[in-house]
C-alpha positions as CSV (number, residue, x, y, z in Angstrom):
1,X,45.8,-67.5,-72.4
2,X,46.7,-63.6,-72.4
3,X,46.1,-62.2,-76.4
4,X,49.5,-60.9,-77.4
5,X,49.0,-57.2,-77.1
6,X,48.3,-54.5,-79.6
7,X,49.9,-51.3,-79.8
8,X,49.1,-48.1,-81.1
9,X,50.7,-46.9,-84.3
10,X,51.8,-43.8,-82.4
11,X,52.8,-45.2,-79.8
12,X,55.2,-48.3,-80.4
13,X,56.9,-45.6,-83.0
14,X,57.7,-43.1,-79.6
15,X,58.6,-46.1,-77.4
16,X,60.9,-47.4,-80.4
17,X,62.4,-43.6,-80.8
18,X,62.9,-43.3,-77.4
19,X,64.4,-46.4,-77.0
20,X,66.9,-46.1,-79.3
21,X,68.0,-42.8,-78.1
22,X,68.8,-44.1,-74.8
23,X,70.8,-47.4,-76.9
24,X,72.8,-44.8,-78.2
25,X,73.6,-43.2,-75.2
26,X,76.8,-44.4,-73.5
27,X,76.9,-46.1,-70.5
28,X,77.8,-49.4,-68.7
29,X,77.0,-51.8,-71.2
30,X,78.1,-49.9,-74.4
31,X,81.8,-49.7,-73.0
32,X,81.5,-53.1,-71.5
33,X,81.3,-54.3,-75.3
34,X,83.7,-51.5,-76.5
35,X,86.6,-52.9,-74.1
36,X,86.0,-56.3,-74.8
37,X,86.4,-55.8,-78.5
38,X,89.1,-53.6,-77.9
39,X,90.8,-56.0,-75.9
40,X,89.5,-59.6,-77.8
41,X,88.7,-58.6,-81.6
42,X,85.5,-57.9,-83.2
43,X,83.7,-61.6,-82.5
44,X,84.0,-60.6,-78.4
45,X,82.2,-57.6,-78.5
46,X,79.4,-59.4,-80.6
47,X,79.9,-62.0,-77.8
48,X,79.9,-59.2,-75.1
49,X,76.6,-57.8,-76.6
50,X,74.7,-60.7,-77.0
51,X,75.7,-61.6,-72.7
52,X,74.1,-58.3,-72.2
53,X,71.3,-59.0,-74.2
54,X,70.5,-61.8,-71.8
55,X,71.2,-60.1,-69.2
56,X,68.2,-57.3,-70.1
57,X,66.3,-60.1,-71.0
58,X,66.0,-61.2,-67.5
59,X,65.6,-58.0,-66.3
60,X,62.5,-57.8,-68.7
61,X,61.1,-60.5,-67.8
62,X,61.9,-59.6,-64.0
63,X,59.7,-56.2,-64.8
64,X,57.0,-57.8,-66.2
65,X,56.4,-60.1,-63.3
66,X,56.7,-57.1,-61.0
67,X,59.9,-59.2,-59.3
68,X,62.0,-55.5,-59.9
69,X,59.8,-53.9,-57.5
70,X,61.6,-55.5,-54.3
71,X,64.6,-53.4,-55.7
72,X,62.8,-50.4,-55.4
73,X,60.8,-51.7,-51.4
74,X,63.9,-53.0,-50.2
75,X,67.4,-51.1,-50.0
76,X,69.3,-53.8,-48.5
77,X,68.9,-55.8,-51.7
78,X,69.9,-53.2,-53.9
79,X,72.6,-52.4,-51.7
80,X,73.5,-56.3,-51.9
81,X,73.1,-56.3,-55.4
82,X,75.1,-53.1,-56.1
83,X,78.4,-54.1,-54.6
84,X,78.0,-57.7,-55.7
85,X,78.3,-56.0,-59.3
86,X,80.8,-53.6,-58.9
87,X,82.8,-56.1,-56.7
88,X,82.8,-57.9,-60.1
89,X,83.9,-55.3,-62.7
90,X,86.7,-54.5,-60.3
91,X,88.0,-57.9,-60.7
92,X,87.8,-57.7,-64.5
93,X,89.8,-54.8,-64.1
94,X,92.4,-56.3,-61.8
95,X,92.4,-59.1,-64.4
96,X,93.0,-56.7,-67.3
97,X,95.6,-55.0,-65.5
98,X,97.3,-58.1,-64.7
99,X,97.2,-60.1,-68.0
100,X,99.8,-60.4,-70.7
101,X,99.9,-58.0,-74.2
102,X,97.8,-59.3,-76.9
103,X,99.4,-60.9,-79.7
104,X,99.4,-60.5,-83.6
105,X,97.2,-63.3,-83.8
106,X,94.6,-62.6,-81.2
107,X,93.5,-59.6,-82.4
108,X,90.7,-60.9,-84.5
109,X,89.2,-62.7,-81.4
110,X,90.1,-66.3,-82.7
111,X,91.9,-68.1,-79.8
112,X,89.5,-65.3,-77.1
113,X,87.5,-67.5,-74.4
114,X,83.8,-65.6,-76.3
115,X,82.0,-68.1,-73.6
116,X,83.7,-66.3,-71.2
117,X,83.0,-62.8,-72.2
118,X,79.8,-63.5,-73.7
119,X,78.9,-65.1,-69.6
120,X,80.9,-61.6,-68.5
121,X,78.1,-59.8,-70.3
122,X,75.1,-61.6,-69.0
123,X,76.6,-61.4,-65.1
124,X,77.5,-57.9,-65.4
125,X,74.0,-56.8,-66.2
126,X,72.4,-59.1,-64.1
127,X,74.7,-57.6,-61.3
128,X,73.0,-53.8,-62.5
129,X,70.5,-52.9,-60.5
130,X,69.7,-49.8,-62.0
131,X,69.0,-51.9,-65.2
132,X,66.0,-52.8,-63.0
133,X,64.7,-49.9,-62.0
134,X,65.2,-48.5,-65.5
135,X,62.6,-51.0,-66.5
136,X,60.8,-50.5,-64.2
137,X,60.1,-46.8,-64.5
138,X,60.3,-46.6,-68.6
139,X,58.4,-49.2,-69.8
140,X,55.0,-48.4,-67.8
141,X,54.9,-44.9,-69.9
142,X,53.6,-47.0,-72.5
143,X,51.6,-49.7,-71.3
144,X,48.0,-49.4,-71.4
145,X,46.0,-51.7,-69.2
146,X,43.3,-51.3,-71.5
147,X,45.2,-53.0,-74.2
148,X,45.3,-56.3,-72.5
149,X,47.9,-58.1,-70.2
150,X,50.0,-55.6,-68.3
151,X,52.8,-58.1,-68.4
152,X,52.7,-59.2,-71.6
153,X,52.6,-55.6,-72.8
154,X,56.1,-55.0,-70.7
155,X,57.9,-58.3,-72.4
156,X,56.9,-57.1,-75.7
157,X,58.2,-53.4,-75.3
158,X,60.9,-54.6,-73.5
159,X,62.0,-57.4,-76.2
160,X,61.9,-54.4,-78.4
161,X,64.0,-51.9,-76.7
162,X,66.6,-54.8,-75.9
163,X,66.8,-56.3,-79.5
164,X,68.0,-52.5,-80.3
165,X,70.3,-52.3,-78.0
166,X,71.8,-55.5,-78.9
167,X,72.7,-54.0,-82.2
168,X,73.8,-50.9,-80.9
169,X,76.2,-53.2,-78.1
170,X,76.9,-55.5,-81.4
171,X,78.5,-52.7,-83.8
172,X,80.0,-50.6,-81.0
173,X,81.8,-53.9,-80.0
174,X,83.0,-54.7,-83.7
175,X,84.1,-51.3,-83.9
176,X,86.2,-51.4,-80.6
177,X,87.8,-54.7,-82.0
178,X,88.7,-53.0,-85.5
179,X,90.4,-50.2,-83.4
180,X,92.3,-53.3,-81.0
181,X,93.9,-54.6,-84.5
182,X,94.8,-51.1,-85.4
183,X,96.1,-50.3,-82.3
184,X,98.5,-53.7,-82.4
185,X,100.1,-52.3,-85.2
186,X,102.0,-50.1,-83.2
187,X,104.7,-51.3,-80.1
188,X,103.1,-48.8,-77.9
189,X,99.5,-50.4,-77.6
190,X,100.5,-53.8,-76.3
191,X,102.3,-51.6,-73.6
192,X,98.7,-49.7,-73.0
193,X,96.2,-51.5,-74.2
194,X,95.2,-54.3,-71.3
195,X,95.3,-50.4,-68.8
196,X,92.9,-48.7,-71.4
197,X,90.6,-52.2,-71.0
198,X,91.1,-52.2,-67.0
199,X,90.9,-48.9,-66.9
200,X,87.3,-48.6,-68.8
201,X,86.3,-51.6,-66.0
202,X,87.7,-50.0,-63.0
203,X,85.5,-46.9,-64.4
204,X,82.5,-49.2,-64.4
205,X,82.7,-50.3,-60.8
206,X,83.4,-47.0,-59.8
207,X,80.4,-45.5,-61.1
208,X,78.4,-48.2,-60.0
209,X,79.5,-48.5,-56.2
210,X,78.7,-44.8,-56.2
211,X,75.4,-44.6,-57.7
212,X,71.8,-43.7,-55.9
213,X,68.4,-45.4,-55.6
214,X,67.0,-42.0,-57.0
């Protein structure tokens, strides 16, 4: 059985720093939580973030085995993989687009599907296969092989970078569901607001059909 792994002081505090200076940073999964709250109420984009959460989670663990390599030794599956996702956030946009105004009453996320969205979150990370490569290329900066189990060292790290994210994802989405029952307040947002979610998702695929391997 692998010893859990040991990390210089030094160290885990640059990994952690770094870590949460790319959490911070928007992209992908930051607005995926940001619309959802927008759009649902505060207790989606909690829901939201904690789908993305698992969706890193398997990306982790996909690292540590070494699985995320075939992304990098094979372009047909990341091609595969890369309009399978954005296939999928253009639905949720054509979904957005079509659906009804939110009401009064669904603004704080009470009658919202969260297994739905929180699913939403896991598949549309999952479906990222730049999340992969990320991993992939950040996390062996601070693994030492002398330190023990290569692996184990990459769940560890990557737990910790994904637990801060999760609360970055978790307050972002909270604060994009405060600013849904603001906007509700005034006859112009349930005109808007369902084009500003699909919009935001459209914006998503887009960036995603067009990204590189590089």
């Amino acid at each position: 059985m692998a010893e859990f792994p040991v990390f210089e002081l030094h160290t885990l505090a640059l990994f952690m720093a770094a870590a949460l200076a790319l959490n911070v940073t928007p992209g992908p999964d930051m607005l995926f939580c940001f619309a959802s709250g927008v759009g649902r109420g505060p207790k989606a984009g909690i829901a939201a973030s904690l789908g993305v959460a698992v969706g890193a989670m398997v990306h982790t663990v996909a690292a540590a085995l070494g699985l995320a390599g075939l992304l990098l030794a094979s372009p047909a599956l990341f091609e595969i993989v890369r309009w399978a996702g954005a296939a999928y956030l253009a639905w949720l946009a054509w979904k957005s687009f079509r659906a009804p105004a939110l009401s009064a009453d669904m603004a704080g996320g009470v009658t919202a599907p969260l297994g739905r969205i929180f699913l939403r979150g896991v598949v549309t990370n999952i479906l990222n296969p730049k999340v992969a490569l990320f991993f992939l290329a950040f996390l062996p900066q601070f693994i030492d092989s002398a330190q023990g189990s290569v692996a184990l060292q990459a769940l560890v790290l990557g737990t910790l970078m994904n637990l801060s994210g999760t609360l970055v994802n978790a307050a972002v989405g909270m604060s994009g569901g405060g600013l849904g029952r603001l906007l509700l307040r005034h006859p112009v947002a349930a005109r808007v607001q369902n084009w500003v979610v699909g919009t935001i998702f459209l914006g998503l695929a887009a960036r995603l059909a067009v990204l590189s391997r590089n």
